[in-house]
C-alpha positions as CSV (number, residue, x, y, z in Angstrom):
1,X,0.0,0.0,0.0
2,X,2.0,3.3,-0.9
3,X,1.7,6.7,1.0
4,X,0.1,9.5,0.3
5,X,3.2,11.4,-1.7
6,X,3.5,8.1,-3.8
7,X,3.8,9.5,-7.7
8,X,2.2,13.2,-8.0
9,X,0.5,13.4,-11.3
10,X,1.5,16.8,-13.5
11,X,-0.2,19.5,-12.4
12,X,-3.1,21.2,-14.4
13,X,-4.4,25.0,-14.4
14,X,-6.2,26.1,-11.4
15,X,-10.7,25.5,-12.3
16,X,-12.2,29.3,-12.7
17,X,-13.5,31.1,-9.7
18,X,-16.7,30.4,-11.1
19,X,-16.8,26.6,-10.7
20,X,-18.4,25.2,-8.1
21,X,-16.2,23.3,-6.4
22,X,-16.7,19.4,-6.5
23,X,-14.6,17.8,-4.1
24,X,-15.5,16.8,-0.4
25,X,-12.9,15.2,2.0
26,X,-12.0,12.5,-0.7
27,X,-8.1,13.1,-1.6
28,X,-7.5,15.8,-3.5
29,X,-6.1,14.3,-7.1
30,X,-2.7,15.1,-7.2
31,X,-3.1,17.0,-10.4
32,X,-5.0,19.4,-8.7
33,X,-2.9,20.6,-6.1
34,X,-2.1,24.1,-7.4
35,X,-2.0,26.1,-3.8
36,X,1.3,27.1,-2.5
37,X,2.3,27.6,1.4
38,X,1.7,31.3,0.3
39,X,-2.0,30.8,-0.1
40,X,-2.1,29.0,2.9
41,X,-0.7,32.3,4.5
42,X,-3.6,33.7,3.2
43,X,-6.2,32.0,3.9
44,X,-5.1,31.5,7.5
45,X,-4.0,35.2,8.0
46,X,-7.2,36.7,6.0
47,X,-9.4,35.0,8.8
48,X,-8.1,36.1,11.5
49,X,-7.5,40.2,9.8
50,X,-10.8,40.9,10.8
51,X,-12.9,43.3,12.9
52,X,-13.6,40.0,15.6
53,X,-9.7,39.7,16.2
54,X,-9.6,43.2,17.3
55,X,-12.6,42.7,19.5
56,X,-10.1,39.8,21.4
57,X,-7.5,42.1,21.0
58,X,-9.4,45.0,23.7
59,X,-9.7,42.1,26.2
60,X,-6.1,42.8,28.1
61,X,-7.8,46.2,28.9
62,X,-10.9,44.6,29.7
63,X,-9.2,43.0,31.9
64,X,-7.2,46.0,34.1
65,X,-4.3,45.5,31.8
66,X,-2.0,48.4,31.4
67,X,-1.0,49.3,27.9
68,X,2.3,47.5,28.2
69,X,1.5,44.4,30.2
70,X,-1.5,44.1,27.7
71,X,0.6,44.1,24.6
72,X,2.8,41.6,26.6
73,X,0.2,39.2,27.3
74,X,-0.9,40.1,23.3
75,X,2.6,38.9,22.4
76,X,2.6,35.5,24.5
77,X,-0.8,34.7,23.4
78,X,-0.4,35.2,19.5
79,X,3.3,33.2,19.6
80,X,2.1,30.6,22.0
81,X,-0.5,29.9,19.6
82,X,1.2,30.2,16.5
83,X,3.4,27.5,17.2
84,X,0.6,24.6,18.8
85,X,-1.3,25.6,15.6
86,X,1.4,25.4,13.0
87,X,2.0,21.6,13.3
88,X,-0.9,21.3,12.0
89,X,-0.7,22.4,8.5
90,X,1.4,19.5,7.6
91,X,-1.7,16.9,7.4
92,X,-3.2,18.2,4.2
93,X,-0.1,18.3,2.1
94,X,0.6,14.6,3.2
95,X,-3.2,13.0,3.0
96,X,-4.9,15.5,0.5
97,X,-7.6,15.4,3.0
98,X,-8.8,17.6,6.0
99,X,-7.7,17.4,9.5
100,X,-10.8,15.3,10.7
101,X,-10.6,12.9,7.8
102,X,-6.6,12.7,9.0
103,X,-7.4,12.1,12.4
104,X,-8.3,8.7,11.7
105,X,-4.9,7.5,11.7
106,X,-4.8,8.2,15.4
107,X,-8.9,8.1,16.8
108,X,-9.8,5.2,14.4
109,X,-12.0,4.9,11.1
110,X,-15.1,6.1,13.7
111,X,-13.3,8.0,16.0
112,X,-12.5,11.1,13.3
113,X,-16.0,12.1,13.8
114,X,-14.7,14.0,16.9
115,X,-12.7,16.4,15.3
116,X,-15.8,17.0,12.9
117,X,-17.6,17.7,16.2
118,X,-15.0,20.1,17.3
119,X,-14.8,21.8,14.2
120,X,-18.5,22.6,14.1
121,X,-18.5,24.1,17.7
122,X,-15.6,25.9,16.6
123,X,-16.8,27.5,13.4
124,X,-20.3,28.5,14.9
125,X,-18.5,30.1,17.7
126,X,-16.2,32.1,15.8
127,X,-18.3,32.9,13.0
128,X,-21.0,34.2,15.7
129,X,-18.5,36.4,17.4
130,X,-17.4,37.5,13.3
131,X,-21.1,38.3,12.7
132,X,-22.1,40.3,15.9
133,X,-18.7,42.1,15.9
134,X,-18.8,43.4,12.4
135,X,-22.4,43.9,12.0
136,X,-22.3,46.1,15.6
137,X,-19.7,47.9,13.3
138,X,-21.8,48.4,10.2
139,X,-24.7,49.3,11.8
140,X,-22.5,51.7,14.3
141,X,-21.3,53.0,11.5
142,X,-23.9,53.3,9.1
143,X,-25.6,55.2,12.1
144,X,-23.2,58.2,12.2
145,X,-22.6,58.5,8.6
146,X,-26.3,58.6,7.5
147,X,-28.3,58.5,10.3
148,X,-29.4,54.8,10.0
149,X,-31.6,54.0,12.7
150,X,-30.1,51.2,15.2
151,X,-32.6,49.8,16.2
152,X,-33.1,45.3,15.9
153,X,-34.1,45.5,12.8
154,X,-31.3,47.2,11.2
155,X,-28.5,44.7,13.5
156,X,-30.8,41.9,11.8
157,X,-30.1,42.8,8.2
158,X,-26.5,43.5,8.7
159,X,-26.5,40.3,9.9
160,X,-28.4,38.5,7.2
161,X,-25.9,40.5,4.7
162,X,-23.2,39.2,6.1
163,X,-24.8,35.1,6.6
164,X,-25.6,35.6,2.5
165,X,-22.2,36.7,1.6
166,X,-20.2,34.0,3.6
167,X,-22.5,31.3,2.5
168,X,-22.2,32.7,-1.7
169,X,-18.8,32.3,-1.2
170,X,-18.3,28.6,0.7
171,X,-20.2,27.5,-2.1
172,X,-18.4,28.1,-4.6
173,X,-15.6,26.6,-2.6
174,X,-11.8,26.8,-2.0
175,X,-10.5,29.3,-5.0
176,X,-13.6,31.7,-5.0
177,X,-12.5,31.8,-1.2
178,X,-9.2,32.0,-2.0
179,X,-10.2,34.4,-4.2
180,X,-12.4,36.9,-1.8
181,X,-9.2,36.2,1.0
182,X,-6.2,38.0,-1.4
183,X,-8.4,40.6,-1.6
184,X,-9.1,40.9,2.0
185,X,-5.7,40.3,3.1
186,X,-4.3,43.6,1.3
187,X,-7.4,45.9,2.0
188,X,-8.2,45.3,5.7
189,X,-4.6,45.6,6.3
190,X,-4.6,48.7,4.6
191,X,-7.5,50.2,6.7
192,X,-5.8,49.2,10.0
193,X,-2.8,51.2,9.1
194,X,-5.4,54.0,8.2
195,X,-6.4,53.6,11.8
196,X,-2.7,54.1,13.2
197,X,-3.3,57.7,11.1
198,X,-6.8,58.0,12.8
199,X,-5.7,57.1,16.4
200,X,-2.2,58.8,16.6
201,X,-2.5,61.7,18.3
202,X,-5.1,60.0,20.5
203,X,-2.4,57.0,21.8
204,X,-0.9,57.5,25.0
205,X,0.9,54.0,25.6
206,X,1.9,54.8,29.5
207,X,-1.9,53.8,30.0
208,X,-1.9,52.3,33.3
209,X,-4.7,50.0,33.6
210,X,-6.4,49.2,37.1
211,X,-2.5,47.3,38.7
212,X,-1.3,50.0,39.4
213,X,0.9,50.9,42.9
214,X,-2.1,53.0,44.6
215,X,-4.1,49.2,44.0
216,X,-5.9,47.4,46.8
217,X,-5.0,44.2,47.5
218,X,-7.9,43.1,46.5
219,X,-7.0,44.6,43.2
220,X,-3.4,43.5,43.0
221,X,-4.6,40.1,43.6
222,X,-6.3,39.7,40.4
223,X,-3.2,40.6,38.2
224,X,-2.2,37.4,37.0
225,X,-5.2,35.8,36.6
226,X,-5.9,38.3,34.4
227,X,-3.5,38.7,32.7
228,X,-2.8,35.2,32.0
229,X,-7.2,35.0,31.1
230,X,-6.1,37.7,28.5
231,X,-3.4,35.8,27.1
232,X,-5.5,32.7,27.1
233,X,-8.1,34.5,25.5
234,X,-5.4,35.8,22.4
235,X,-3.9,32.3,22.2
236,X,-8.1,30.9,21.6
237,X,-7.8,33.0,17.9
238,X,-4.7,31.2,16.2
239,X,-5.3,27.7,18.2
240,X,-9.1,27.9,16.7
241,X,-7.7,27.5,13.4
242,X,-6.3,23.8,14.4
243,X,-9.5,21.6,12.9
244,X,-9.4,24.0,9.9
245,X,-5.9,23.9,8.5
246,X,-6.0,21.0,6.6
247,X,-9.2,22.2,4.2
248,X,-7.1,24.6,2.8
249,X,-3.3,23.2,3.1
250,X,-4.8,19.7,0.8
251,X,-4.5,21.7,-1.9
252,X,-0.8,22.0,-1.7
253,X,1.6,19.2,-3.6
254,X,2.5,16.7,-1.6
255,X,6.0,17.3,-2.4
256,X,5.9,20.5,-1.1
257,X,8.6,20.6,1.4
258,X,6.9,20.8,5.5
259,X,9.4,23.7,6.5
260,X,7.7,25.8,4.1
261,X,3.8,24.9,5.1
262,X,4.2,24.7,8.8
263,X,6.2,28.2,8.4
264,X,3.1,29.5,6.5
265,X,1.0,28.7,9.0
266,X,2.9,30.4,11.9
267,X,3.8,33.5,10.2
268,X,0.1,34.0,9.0
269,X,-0.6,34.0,13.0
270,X,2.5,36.2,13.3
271,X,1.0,38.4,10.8
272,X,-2.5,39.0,12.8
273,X,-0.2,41.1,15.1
274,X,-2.0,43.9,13.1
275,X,-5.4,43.9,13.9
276,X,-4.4,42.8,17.6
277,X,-2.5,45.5,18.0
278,X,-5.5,47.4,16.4
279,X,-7.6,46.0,19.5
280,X,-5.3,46.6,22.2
281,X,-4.5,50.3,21.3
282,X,-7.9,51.8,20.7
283,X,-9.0,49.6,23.5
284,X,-6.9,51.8,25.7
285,X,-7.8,55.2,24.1
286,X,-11.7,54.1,24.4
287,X,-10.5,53.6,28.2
288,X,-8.7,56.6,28.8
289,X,-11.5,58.9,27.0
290,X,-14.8,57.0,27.2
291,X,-14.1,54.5,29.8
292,X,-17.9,54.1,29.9
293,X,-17.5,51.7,27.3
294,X,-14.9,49.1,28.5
295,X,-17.3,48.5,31.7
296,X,-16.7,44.5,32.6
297,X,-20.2,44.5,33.6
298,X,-21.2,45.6,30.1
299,X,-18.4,46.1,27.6
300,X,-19.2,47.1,24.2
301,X,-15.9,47.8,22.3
302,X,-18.0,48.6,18.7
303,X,-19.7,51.6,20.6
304,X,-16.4,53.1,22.1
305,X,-14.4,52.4,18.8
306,X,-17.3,54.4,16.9
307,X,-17.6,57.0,20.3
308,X,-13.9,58.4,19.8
309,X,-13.4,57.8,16.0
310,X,-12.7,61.1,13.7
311,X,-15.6,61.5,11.3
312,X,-13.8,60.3,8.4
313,X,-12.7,57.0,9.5
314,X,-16.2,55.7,10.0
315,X,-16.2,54.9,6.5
316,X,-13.5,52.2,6.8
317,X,-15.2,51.3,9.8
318,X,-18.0,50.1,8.2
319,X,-15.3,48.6,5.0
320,X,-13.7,46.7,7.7
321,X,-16.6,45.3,9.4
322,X,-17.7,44.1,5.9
323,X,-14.5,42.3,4.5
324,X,-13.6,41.2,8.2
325,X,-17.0,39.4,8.2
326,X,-16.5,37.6,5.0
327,X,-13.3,36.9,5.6
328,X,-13.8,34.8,9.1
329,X,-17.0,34.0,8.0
330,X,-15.6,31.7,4.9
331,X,-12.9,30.5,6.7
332,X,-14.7,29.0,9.6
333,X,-17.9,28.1,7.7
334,X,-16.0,26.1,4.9
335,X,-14.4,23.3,6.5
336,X,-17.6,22.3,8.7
337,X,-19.8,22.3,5.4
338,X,-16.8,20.1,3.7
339,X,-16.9,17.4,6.6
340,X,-20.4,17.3,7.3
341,X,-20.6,16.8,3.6
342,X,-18.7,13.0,4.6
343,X,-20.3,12.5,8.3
344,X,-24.2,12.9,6.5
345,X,-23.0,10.9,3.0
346,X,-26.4,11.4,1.5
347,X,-25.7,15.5,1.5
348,X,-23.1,16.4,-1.2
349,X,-20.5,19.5,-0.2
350,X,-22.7,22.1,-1.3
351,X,-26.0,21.0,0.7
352,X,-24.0,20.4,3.9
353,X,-22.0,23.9,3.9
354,X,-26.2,25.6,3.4
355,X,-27.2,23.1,6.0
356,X,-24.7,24.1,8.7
357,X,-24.7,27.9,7.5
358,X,-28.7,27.6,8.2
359,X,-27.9,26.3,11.5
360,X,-25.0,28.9,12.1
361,X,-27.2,31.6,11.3
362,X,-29.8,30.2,13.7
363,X,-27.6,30.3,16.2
364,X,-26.6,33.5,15.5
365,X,-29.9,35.3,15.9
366,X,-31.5,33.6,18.9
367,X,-27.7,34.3,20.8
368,X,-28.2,37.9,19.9
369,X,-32.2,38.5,20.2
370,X,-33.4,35.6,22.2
371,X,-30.9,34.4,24.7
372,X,-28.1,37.1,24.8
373,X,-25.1,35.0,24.4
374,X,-23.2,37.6,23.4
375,X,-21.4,38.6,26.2
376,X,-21.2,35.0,26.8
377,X,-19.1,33.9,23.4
378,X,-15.6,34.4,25.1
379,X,-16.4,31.7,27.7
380,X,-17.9,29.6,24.9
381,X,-14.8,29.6,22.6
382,X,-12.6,29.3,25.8
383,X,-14.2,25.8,26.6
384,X,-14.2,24.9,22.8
385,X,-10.6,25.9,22.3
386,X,-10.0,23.9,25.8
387,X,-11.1,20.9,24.2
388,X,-9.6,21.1,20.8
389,X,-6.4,21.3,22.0
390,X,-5.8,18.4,23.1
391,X,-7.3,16.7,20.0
392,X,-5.1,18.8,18.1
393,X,-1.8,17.7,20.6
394,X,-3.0,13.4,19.9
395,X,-2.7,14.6,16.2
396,X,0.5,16.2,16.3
397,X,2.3,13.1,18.1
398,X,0.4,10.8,16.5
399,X,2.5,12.4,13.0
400,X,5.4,12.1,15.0
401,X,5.6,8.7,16.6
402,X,4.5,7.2,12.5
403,X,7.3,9.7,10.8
404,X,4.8,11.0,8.8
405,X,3.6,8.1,7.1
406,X,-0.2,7.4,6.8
407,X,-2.3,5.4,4.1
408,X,-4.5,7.4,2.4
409,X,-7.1,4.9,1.0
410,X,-7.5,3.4,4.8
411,X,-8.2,6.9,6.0
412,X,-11.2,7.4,3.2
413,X,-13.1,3.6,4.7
414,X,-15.6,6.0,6.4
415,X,-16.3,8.6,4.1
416,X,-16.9,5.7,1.5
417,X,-18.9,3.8,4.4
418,X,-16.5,0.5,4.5
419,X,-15.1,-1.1,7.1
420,X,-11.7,-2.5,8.2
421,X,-7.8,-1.5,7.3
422,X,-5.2,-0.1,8.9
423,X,-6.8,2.0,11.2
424,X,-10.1,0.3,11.9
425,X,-8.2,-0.5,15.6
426,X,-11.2,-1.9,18.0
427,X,-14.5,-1.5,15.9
428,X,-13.4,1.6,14.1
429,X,-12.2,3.3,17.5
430,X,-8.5,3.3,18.5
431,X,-9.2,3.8,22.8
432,X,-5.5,5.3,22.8
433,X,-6.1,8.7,21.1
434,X,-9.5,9.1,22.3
435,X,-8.8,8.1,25.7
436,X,-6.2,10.7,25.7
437,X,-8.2,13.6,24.1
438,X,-11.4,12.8,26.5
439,X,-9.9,12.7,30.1
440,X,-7.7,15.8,28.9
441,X,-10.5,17.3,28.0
442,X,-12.5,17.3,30.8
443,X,-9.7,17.8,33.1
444,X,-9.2,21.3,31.0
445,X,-12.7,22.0,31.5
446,X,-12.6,21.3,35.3
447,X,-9.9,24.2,35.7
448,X,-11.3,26.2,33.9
449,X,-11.7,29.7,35.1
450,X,-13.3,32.8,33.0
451,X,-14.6,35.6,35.8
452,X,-18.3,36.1,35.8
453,X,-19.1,33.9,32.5
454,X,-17.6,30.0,33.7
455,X,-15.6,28.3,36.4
456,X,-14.8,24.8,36.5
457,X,-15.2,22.5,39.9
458,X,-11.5,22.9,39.6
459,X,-11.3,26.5,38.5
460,X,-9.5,28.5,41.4
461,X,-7.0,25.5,42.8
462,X,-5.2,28.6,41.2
463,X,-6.0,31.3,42.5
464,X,-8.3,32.7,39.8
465,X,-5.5,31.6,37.7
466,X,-7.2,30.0,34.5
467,X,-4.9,27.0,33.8
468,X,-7.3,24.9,32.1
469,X,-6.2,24.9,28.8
470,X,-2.0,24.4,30.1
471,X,-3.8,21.3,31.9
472,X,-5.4,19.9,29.1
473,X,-2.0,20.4,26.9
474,X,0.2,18.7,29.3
475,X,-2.0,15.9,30.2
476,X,-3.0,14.7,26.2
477,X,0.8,14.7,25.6
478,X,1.8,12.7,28.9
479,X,-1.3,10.6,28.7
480,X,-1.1,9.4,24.8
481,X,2.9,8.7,25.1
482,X,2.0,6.7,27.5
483,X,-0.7,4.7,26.2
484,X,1.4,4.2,23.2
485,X,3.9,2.4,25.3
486,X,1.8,-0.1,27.5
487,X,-1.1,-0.5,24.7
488,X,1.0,-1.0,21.5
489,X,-0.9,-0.3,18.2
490,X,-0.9,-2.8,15.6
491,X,2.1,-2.7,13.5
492,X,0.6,-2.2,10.0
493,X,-0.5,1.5,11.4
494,X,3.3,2.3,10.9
495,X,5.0,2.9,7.7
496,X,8.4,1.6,6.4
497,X,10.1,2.9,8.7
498,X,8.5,2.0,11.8
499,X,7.5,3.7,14.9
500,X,9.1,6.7,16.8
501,X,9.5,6.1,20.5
502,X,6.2,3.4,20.5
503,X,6.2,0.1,20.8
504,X,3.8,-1.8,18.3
505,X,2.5,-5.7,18.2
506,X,2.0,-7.2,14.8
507,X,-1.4,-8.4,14.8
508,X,-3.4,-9.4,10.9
509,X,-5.2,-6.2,10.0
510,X,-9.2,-6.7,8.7
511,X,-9.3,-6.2,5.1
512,X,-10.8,-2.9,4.0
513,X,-14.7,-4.4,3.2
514,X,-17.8,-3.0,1.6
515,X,-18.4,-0.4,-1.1
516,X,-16.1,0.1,-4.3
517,X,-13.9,-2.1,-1.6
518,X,-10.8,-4.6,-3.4
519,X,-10.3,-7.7,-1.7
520,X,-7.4,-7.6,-0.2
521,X,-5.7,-10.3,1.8
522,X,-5.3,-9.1,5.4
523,X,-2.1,-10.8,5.6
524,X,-0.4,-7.6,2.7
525,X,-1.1,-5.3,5.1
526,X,1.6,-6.2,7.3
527,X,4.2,-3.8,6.6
């Protein structure tokens, strides 16, 4: 059985923008791999130069942070992500599949369907907070440049704007976002330098937050647990982007070399520095000068952004809301509609991305006019990201301890709804990686801690200190290395080369069974 970089096929000329795009999480032909690591960059850095980052980006003054400590905690959250997330790209060059599909390998023919899970918790909470953040903008904006009235139903057609563009777009699949993101990329970037312009005289970085030395106790107290709850909440943006990488990185050859794609992937994350930065300095202003506004009890960043703008930059207010929503939108709405499109095989690619836009959008609007979940998102994407990451950290060894080396057709037995092969392991489920994701998992849950919104059972063995999601990392790693060792995995899960650090048992592997199946002696897949 030969790996997925067997023999790549000469490439052809990109399909037109136009085309709807066929393909679901089957393996991308290798004729068809036109991206490079630079449209990976992108992709990955268009979804995250958005209006929503810069909401995460005000947190650290949210939080009583002063200018400085709040770009420090900016800095260890964006790098600290960048480099759990950038592992990840290397899945869709190898398996010209997405992440979930790829996750087989390591959960088990059944077990994938977690990281689908994960994925779809993740896109609707990101795409939520893309939605209410830019459309407050819009609306905001629209309001002071022409008098628009801001009342529910003007918020619930800036919405439905934005839920019609994202889901045009995810449609027509992977170039026309591809397409919509190089565009983005360059203009969004070039109104957040128009904001430097806007904001310059304004900007007074000795801003000294709520820590200062005239501080209660009380006060003084809470300083690392906030600031490490504003790093936490930083590092949630880049991580979020772990169950996605793959849709987008399958498109690249297979003999592309890794250096270049995981380096893509970290230096897009790098890259969203911008609208961070963005966050955390008008955050600060809006403090200083309408400190109404940055209220824990009620913040509303949108309102304090528009409250303290010059007149002429509420134009590329309202640009930025516009291409920031598209851009996130796409990017977390695509990949759920292309794995749904495999767990549901009756719906093709197309009819899954409308089916979980429709529920998206559902979502949406009864968080923001029925339940108010607004103000509740950042605890919500806390507990997702909590979660994912030790998914994404089973993954990431999983690659390691089998060098690299999966089979691509035994990864594809439960899109094509088969059974058996390398990785069917115990009834489709290997107990290793999913005992290691779930019991890290829940034990970052238990700690974790966001003020006001959640705390775990566990929550303040640390003083306020939220250390759920370093629990969770630490415990998947420790906790699948070790499994690997006492519970070998059956030999034929390893390439040529053999394992890395595991110990395996050779044990006959079920032949790959049912539709468009080859009969294949179990014995050949020994390797």
């Amino acid at each position: 059985m030969s790996s997925s970089a067997d023999h790549p096929s000469p490439a052809v000329s990109a399909p037109s923008l136009t085309e709807v795009e066929s393909h679901g999480v089957d393996r991308i032909p290798d004729a068809e791999r036109t991206a490079t690591p630079f449209d990976l960059f992108r992709l990955a850095f268009g979804g995250a130069n958005t209006f929503s980052t810069c909401v995460l980006g005000a947190f650290p003054i949210l939080f009583g942070l002063s200018y400085w400590q709040g770009l420090a905690a900016t800095l260890l959250g964006v790098v600290a992500g960048a480099l759990i997330l950038c592992p990840m790209a290397v899945f869709g060059p190898v398996n010209g599949t997405n992440n979930a599909v790829s996750s087989s390998a390591h959960l088990g023919v059944h077990g994938r369907v977690v990281g689908s899970f994960l994925s779809l918790l993740t896109a609707v909470a990101f795409f939520s907070l893309s939605v209410w953040s830019s459309g407050d903008a819009l609306v905001g904006g629209a309001h002071r440049l022409f008098g628009l009235g801001r009342g529910d139903l003007s918020y619930a057609v800036a919405y439905a704007l934005f839920a019609v563009l994202v889901l045009a777009v995810c449609v027509y699949g992977f170039r026309f976002m591809l397409f919509v993101n190089k565009i983005a990329v360059t203009s969004a970037s070039a109104l957040f330098l128009l904001g430097a312009v806007a904001f310059a005289d304004d900007f007074d970085p000795s801003y000294a937050g709520a820590f200062t030395d005239a501080a209660d106790p009380a006060t003084a107290a809470l300083f690392w647990p906030s600031f490490i709850g504003a790093a936490l909440i930083v590092l949630s943006n880049p991580v979020s982007f772990g169950a996605f990488l793959g849709d987008w990185s399958r498109y690249i050859p297979a003999s592309t070399p890794r250096r270049k794609v995981v380096g893509a992937a970290f230096l897009s994350q790098l890259a969203t520095l911008l609208p961070f930065l963005f966050g955390l300095t008008t955050a600060s202003i809006i403090a200083a000068r309408a400190p109404q506004y940055v209220d824990p009890a009620a913040p509303d960043f949108v309102g304090g952004l528009l409250a303290i703008s010059p007149g002429w930059f509420f134009l590329p207010v309202c640009l930025l809301a516009l291409i920031g929503g598209m851009a996130t939108g796409t990017t977390a709405l695509y990949g759920t509609g292309l794995d749904f499109s495999s767990v549901f095989p009756r719906l093709s690619r197309v009819q899954a991305t409308l089916l979980v836009g429709a529920l998206s959008i559902a979502f949406i609007f009864a968080g923001r006019f029925g339940l108010d979940l607004v103000r509740s998102i950042s605890a919500f994407a806390t507990v997702i990201i909590t979660c994912t990451t030790p998914w994404m950290v089973v993954m990431m060894l999983g690659y390691w301890t089998r060098r690299g080396w999966y089979d691509p057709e035994a990864l594809q037995v439960f899109n094509r709804r088969q059974r058996g092969g390398r990785y069917w392991f115990a009834h489709g489920w290997n107990w290793r990686g999913m005992t290691a994701w779930w019991v890290s998992a829940l034990l970052g849950v238990l700690f974790t801690n966001v003020p006001g919104q959640f705390v775990g059972p566990l929550g303040d063995l640390a003083h306020g200190v939220d250390i759920g999601l370093p629990v969770s990392l630490t415990a998947a790693a420790a906790l699948f290395l070790t499994l690997l060792r006492l519970f070998p995995e059956p030999r034929a899960a390893y390439g040529p080369a053999g394992p890395r650090l595991a110990r395996t048992v050779d044990v006959p592997v079920p032949p790959i069974t049912g539709p468009g199946a080859l009969s294949v002696p179990s014995a050949t897949l020994r390797t």
